[in-house]
N, C-alpha and C positions, 0 to 999 in steps of 0.2 A: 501502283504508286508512281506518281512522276519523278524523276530519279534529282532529276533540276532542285526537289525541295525537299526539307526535312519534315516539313506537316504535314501530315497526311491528310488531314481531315479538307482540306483545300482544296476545291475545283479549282481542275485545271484550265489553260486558257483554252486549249481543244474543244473540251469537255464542254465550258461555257459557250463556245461558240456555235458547236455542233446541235447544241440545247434550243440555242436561239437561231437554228435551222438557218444559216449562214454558208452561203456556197457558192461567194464569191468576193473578191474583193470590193467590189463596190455598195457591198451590204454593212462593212465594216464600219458603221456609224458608232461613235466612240460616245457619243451624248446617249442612246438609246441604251449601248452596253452600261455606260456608266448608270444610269437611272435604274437598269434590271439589276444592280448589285447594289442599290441605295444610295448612289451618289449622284446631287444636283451639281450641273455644270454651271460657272460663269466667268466670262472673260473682263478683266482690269490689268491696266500696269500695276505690276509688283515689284518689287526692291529686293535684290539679295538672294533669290529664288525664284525661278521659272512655274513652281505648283506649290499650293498647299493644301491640307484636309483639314478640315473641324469637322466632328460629329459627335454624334448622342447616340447613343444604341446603334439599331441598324440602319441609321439615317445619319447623311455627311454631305458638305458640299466643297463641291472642288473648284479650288479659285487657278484659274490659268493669267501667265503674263500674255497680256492683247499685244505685247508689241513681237514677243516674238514671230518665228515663222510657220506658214503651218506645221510641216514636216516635225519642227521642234516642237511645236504643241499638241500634236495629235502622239507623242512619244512622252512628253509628259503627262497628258494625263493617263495614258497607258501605264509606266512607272509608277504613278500615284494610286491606282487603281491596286497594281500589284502589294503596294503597303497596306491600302486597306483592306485586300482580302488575306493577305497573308502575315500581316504584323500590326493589326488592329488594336488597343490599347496598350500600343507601347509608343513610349514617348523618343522621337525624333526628329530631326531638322534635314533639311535635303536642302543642299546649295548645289548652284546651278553648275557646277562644276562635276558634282556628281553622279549627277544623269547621264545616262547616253554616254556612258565613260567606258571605252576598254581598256583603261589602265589599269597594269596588274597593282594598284595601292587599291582599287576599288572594293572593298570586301563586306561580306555580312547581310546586312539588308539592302543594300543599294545593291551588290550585286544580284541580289533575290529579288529585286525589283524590274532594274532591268532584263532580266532574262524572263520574268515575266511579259515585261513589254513587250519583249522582241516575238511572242510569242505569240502574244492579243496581234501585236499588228502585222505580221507577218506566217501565221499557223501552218504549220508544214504539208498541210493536207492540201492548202491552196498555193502555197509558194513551191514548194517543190515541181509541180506540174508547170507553172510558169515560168520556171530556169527553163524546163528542158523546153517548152517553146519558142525559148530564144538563145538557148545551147549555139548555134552556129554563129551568132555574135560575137564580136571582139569583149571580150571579158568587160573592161568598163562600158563600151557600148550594153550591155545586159544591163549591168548595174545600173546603169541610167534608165532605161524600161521597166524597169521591176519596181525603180523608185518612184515612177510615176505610176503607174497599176497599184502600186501599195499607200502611194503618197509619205514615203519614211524620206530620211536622209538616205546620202551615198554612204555615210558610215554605216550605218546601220543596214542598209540594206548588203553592203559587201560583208558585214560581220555575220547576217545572217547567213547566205551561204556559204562561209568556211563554217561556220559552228554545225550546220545540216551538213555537211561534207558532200555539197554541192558545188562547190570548187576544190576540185583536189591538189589541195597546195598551200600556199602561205597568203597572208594580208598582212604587211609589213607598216609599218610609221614610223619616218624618221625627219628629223630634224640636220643644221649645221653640225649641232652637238652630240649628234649620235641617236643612240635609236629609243624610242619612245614608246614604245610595244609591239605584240604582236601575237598573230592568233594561226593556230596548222590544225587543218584540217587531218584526220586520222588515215586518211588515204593519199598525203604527204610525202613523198619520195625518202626525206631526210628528218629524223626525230633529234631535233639537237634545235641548242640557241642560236639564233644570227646573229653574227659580227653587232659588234658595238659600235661603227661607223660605218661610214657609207663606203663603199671602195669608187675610185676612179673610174673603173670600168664599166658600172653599171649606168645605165640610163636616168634612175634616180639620181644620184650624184649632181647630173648635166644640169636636172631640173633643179636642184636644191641650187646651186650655183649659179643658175643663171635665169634666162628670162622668159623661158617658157614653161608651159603649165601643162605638159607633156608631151611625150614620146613616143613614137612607133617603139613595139615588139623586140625585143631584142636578145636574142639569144646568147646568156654567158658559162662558162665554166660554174661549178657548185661554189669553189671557194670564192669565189663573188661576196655571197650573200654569208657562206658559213663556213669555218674555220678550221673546218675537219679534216684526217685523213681521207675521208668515206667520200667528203665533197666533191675530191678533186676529181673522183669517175664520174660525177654525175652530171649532167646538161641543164642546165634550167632557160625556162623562158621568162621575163618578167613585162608586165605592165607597167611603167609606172603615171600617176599625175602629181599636180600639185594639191592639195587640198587644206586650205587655209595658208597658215605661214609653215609649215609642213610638207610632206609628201609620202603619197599612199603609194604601196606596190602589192601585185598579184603576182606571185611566182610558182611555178609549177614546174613538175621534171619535163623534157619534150627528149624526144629522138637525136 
């Protein structure tokens, strides 16, 4: 049983894939998948929502918004997919805020959708092997190459490798206003929450304040990022950029 869901009865996105003898990313056609699980694709502007399902028995068609990007739309219908095979006649709405959310308010079906997604469009049998091809990359330089081989977002593709704990370390969001989420990889240095604002010392900070949209590497003390006793032994190195009105960081323990 896939531990991610509580239905067992539920092909997983591996399981589905491996089915449909898929062995590489460029086989990831999401119209072919969707159509082998009875869902017709069609692209319209939409209002209010990024995807939606209508169906009848084992038959549904999935409406995508045309304006967005691909990235966002090949992640919605992935999401949307994960409703219909795992929460099929039950009645719910998905706004566009929804999706593709690592905010800890996210819960229940969206997050069981998501995590679906993350699954169909990035499967660990073919993601995993494509970090470590490009392991000697500067962490966001990867996350940009994997984005492109997978055609996902940078969110998504950075959330995917901390949730594989194939970045051993943190993926942080924060704002002016402090901190907006975050996700630690189990091979983590430090198991605790981060700071609720940014500190001065960090690289993040620089960006959020000012006018660049990132920063070289930069190596700070623990209590930087976390507010612990335990912090203050420990070295971390962070990445940070800017990503929307926001900013992402990669932090990990170094020498």
């Amino acid at each position: 049983m896939w531990k991610d869901f509580s239905i067992e009865q539920v092909m997983t996105p591996e399981t589905l894939l491996r089915q449909l003898g898929i062995t590489s990313p460029t086989q990831l056609d999401l119209e072919v998948i969707a159509w082998h699980c009875g869902l017709e694709i069609q692209y319209r502007p939409l209002r209010g929502c990024d995807a939606r399902v209508v169906g009848c028995g084992d038959r549904g068609l999935l409406t995508i918004d045309s304006r967005q990007l691909e990235e966002r739309q090949r992640f919605s219908i992935a999401h949307e997919l994960g409703h219909w095979l795992l929460h099929r006649g039950q009645l719910m709405m998905c706004r566009s805020n929804e999706i593709e959310s690592p905010s800890h308010s996210a819960k229940g079906f969206e997050t069981d959708a998501d995590t679906f997604a993350a699954a169909l469009l990035m499967p660990a049998y073919l993601f995993a092997p494509a970090v470590e091809r490009v392991a000697r990359k500067e962490p966001w330089a990867q996350v940009r190459l994997l984005s492109e081989e997978f055609r996902t977002s940078t969110l998504a593709t950075a959330l995917r490798m901390v949730n594989l704990d194939l970045w051993p370390g943190w993926l942080l969001s924060y704002s002016k206003t402090g901190r907006n989420w975050y996700r630690r990889s189990v091979k983590a240095a430090l198991d605790t929450v981060p700071c609720a604002m940014l500190d001065s010392r960090s690289s993040a900070f620089d960006i959020a304040y000012g006018a660049s949209s990132a920063a070289k590497p930069r190596k700070v003390s623990g209590d930087v990022w976390f507010d612990t006793y335990a912090s203050q032994r420990v070295q971390l190195l962070e990445h940070a950029r800017k990503y929307g009105d926001d900013v992402l960081a990669l932090v990990c323990a170094t020498n």
